[in-house]
C-alpha positions as CSV (number, residue, x, y, z in Angstrom):
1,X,58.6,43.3,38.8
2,X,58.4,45.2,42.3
3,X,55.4,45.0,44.0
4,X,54.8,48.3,46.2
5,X,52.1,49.1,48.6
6,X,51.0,52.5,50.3
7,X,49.5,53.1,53.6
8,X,49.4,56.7,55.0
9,X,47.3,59.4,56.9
10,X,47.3,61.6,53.5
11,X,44.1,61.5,52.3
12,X,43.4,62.1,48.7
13,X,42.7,65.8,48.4
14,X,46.0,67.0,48.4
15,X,49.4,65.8,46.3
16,X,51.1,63.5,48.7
17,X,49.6,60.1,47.3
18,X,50.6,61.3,43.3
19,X,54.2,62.7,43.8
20,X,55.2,59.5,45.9
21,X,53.5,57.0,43.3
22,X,55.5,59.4,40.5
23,X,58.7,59.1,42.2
24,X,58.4,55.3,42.2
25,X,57.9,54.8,38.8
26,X,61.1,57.0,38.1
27,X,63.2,54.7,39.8
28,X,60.9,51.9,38.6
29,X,58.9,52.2,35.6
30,X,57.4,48.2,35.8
31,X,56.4,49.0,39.6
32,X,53.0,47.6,40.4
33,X,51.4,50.1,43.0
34,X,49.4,49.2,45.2
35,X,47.3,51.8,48.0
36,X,46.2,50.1,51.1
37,X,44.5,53.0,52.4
38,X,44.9,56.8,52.6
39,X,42.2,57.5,55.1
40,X,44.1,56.2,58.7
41,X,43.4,59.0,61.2
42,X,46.3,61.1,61.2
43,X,49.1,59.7,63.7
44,X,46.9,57.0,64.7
45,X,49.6,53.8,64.9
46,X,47.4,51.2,66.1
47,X,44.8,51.9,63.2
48,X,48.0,51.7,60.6
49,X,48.9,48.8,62.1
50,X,45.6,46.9,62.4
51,X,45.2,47.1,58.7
52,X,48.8,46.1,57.3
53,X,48.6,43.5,59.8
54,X,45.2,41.8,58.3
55,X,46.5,42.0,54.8
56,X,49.9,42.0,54.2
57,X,49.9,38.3,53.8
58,X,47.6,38.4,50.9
59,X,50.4,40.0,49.0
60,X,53.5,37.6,47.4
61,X,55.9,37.6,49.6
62,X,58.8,40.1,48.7
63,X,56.2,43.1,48.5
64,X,57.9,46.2,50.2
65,X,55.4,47.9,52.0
66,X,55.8,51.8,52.2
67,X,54.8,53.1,55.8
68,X,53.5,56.8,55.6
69,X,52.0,58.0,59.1
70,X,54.1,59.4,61.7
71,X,57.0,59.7,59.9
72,X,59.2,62.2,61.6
73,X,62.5,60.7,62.9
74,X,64.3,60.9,66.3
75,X,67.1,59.0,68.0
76,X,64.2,57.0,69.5
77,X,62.1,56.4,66.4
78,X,64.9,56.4,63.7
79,X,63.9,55.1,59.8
80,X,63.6,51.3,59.5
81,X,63.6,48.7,57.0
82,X,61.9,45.7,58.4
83,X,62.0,42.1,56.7
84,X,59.5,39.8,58.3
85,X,57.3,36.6,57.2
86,X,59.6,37.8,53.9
87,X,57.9,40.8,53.4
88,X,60.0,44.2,53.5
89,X,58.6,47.1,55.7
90,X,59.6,50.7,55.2
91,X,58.9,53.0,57.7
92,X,59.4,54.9,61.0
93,X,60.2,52.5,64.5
94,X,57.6,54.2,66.5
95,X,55.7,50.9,68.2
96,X,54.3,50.3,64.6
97,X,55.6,47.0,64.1
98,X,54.4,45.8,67.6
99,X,50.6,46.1,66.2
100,X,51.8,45.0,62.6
101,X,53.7,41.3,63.2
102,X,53.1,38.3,65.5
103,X,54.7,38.6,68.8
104,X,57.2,41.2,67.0
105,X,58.5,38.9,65.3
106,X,61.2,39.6,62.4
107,X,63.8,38.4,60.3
108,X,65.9,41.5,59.8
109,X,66.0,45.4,60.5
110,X,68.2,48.0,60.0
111,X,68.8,51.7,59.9
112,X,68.0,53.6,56.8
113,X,71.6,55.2,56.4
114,X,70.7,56.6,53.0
115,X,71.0,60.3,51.8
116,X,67.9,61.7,50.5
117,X,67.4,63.7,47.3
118,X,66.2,66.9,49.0
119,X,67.1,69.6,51.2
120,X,64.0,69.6,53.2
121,X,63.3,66.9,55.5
122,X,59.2,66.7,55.7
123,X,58.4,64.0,53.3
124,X,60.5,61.2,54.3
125,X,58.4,58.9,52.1
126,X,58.8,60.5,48.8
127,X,62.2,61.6,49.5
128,X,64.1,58.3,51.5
129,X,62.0,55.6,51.5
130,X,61.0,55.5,47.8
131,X,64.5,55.4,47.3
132,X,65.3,52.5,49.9
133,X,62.4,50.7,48.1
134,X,63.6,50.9,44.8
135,X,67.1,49.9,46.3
136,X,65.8,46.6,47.5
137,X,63.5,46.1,44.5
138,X,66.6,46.1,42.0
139,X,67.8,43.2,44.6
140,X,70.5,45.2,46.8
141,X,71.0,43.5,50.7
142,X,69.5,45.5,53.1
143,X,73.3,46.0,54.2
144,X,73.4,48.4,51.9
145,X,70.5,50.1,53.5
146,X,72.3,50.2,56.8
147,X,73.7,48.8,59.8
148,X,71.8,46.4,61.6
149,X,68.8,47.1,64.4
150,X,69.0,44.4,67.2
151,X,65.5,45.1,68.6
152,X,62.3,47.2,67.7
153,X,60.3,49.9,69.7
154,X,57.0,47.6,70.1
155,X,55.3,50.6,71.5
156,X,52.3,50.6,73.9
157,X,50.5,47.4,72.3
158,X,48.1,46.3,74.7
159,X,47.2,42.7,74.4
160,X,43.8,40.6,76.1
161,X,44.3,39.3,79.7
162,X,43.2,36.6,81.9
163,X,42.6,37.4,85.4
164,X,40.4,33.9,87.2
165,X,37.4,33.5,84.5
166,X,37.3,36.9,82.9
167,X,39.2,38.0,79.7
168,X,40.1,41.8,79.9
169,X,40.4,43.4,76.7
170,X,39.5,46.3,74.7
171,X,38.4,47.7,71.0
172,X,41.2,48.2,69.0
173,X,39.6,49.1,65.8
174,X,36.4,50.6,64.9
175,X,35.4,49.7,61.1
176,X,33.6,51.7,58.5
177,X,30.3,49.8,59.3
178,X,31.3,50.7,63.0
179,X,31.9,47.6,64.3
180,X,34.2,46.8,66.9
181,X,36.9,44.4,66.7
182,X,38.8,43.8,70.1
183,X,42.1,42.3,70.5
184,X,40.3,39.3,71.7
185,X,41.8,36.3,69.8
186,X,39.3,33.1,69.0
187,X,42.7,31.2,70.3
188,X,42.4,32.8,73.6
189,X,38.6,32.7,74.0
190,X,38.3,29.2,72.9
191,X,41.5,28.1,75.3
192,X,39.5,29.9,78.7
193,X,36.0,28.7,77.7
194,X,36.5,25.2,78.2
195,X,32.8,24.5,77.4
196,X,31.2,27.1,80.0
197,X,28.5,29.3,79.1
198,X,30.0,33.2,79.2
199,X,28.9,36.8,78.9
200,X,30.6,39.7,76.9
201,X,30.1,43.1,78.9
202,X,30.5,46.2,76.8
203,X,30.4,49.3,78.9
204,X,30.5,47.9,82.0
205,X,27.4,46.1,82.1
206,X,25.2,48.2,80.3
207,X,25.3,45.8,77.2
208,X,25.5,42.1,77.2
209,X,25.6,39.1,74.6
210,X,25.9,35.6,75.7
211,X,26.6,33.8,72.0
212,X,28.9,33.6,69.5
213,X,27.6,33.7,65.8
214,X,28.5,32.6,62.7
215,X,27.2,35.9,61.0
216,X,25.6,39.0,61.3
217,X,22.5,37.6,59.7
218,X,22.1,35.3,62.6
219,X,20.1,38.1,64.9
220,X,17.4,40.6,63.9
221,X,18.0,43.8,62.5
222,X,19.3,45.7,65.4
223,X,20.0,43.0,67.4
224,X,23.9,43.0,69.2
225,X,26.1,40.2,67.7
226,X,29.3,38.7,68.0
227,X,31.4,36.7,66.1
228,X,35.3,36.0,65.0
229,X,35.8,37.8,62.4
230,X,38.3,36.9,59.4
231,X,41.5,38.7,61.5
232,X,40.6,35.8,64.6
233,X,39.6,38.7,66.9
234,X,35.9,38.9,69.2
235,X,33.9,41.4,67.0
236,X,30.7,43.3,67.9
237,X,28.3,44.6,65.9
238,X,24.4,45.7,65.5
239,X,23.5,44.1,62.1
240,X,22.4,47.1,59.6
241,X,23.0,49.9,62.6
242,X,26.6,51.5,63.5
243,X,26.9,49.8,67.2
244,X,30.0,52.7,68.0
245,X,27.7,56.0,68.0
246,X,25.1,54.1,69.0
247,X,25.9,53.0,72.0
248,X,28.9,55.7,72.4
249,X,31.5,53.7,72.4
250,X,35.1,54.3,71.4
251,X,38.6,53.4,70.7
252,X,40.4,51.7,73.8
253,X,36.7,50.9,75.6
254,X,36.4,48.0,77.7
255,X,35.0,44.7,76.5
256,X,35.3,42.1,79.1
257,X,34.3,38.3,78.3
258,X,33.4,36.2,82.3
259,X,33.0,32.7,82.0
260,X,30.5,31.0,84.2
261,X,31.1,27.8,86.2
262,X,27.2,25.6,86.8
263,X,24.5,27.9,89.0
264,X,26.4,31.6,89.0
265,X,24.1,34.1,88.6
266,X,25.0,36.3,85.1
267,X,24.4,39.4,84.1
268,X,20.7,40.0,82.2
269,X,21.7,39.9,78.6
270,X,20.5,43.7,77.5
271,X,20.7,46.1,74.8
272,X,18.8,49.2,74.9
């Protein structure tokens, strides 16, 4: 039985999400379904990739996970199938699968080089890459699919880094409690730490925390705290508040981490 996930920019109010779910169960009636998310801001890659990348490997592996956000094709950004970590990837080569696997890391790609079932050519999900899926659910090599990609687009993923005793990163995702989660890995924190005392700066200086917690229950109401959340990346937060309209801060702002050697002066740790 083919396990199938969603993950698109649709929404629910209109039909997208029902005619795609429709056309899978017409090529495979036993198809478990299985929607992600809907809500990603329209076109917004590193959002889409943030999310299948924190839960694809809950999924057995073999799931073929449909791609629906930025969809439209070009000699740049043709129609993929990805197989990575033995999962299968559907979806447009347009940096996505920079944010989505380790290092970019995968086992196979190729071109989709399949017709589709329509004359028009705006709903490349319902149209090509249910029909891919259902190709590679009923156990067809991806040869079929297509000829063979060498290399993928990894797009503009920016990654932490290490200049003396700072880390330089920035907020890659903004949750629905409005936390941040920076790209910031425990791995990379832990590694530069070696045992000093640091400071996170978030706008510049304006905010600072000088702790790591275990929860968000470890401050006051209100209070700033970071921890390392389940995805291994530095995450901010103001327990029961919204820390990103609070404090206006956005997608791509700075968060920097300095390490202090014995008798530096630091910043004053600060809120409001």
């Amino acid at each position: 039985m083919a396990i199938i996930t969603l993950t698109s920019d649709w929404g629910y109010s209109d039909y997208y999400v029902a005619a795609v779910k429709g056309t899978i169960l017409s090529y495979l009636p036993d198809a478990t379904i299985v929607d992600i998310t809907h809500e990603i801001e329209p076109f917004n890659i590193p959002q889409v990739g943030f999310t299948l990348r924190n839960c694809f490997r809950s999924f057995p592996q073999g799931t073929i996970h449909l791609i629906a956000v930025d969809t439209v094709e070009s000699p740049e950004n043709p129609h993929v199938v990805v197989k990575a970590e033995g999962h299968y990837f559907i979806g447009t080569d347009n940096g996505i699968f920079g944010h989505i696997l380790n290092e970019g890391e995968f086992e196979e790609a190729v071109y989709i080089d399949v017709p589709q079932d329509s004359e028009t050519f705006n709903f490349a999900t319902r149209d090509r890459f249910v029909k891919v899926a259902a190709m590679i659910a009923k156990g067809e090599p991806l040869s079929n699919v297509g000829a063979m990609r060498e290399k993928l687009n990894m797009g503009g993923v920016f990654r932490a880094v290490v200049r003396d005793n700072t880390i330089e990163g920035v907020v890659i995702h903004i949750d629905s409690y409005e936390n941040l989660i920076t790209n910031i890995t425990k791995e990379m924190f832990e590694r530069e730490r070696r045992g000093r005392d640091f400071t996170i700066l978030v706008k510049g200086n304006l905010y600072t925390i000088d702790k790591i917690s275990d929860s968000y229950m470890d401050v006051r109401e209100v209070d700033l705290v970071a921890i390392f959340g389940s995805h291994g990346y530095l995450e901010l937060a103001l327990r029961e508040a919204k820390l990103a309209s609070l404090c206006g801060i956005e997608l791509s702002s700075s968060i920097k981490v300095v390490f202090h050697d014995e008798n530096e002066e630091r910043p004053s740790n600060s809120l409001f």
